[in-house]
N, C-alpha and C positions, 0 to 999 in steps of 0.2 A: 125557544124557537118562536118566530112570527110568521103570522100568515103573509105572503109574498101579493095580496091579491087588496087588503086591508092594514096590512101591520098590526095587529091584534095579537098580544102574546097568547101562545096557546101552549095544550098541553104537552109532554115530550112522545108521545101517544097518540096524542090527535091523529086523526085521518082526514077528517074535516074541519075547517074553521068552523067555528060556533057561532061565530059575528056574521059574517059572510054568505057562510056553504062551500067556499073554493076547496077542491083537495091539496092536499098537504102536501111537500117532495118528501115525506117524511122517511128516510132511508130505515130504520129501522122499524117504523109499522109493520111491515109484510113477515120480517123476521121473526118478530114476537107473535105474528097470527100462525107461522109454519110449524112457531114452540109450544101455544095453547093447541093445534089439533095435532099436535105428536103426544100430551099425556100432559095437559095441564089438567088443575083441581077443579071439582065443581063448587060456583059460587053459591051455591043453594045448597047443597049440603054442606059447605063450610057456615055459611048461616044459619043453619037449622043446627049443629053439632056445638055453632056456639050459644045459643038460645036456650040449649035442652038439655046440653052435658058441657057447659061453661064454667064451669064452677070445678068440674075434675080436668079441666084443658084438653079435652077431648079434640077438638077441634084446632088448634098447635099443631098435635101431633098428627093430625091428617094433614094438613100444612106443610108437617116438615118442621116446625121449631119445637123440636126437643127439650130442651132448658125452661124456654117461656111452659110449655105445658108444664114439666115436669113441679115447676117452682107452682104454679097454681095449683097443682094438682097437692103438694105437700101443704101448703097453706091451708088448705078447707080440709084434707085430714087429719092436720095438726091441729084443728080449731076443732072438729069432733071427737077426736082421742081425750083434745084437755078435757069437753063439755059431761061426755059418756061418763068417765069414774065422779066425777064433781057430781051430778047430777042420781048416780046411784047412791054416793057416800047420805046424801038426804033420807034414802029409805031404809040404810041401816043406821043412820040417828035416831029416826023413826019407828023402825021397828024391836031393836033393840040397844035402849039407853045405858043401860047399866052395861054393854061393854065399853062404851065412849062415853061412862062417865064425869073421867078427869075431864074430857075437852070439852063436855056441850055441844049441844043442839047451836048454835053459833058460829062453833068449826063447818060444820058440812054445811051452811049458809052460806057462810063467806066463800066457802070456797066456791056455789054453784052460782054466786053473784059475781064474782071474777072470770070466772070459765065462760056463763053468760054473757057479761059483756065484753070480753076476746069476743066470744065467736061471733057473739054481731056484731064489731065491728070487721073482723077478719073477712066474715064472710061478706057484708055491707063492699067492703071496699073491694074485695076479687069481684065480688059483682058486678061493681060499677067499673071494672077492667073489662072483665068480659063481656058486659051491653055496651059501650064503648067500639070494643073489638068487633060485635059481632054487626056494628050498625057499619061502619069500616070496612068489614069483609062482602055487604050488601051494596055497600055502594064503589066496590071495586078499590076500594085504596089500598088494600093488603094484597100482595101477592104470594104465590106460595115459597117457600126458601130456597129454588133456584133462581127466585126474580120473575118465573113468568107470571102473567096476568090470571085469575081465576077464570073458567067459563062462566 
């Protein structure tokens, strides 16, 4: 869409040119503003829900994406599940050797050194999805999964 007053491409959203200030004929503005005060999302609790419970996809499934939460949500439990036994198996090499030991002090290394770096990077990259998402959600570009706009 272009502003009629400037020719400046503008948003599909726009109400006002950004170039100019002229209003828009934008046929569908008004529609979209009768869908956010009928029961759209808040953009501040979508932001805050992705900031502070990003990492379990909290903020998705306030949203409305099901799947995208759900998939974040298994990735960082499946990155603590592997880390949790990897990381106890150390203090039964530790505390008691002579049951583990055919394997060594070695085994339960390896393995808390792989679990390790899974989950940082697991967790590293759903992170950087979800600061991503939640800078996104702040600055209006996500809407919620019926398509309206957040408050």
């Amino acid at each position: 869409m272009y502003c009629k007053n400037c020719g400046n491409k503008l948003d599909d959203l726009a109400y006002t040119c950004p170039n100019c200030g002229c209003k828009t004929d934008n046929p569908y503005y008004e529609e979209n503003r009768k869908k956010t005060a009928q029961g759209g999302k808040n953009l501040v609790v979508a932001g805050l829900l992705a900031l502070f419970l990003g990492l379990l996809g909290i903020h998705n499934f306030y949203l409305g994406y099901k799947k995208r939460g759900l998939v974040q949500l298994l990735l960082t439990l499946g990155g603590l599940f592997l880390f949790i036994p990897s990381f106890a198996s150390i203090f039964i090499f530790a505390l008691s050797p002579h049951i583990h030991a055919g394997l060594g002090p070695a085994f339960g290394l390896g393995l808390l050194s792989f679990a390790s770096i899974y989950t940082v990077l697991e967790v590293f990259g759903v992170g950087i999805w979800v600061l991503v998402e939640a800078v996104m959600i702040f600055m209006g570009r996500i809407p919620d999964s019926q398509g309206n706009p957040l408050v």
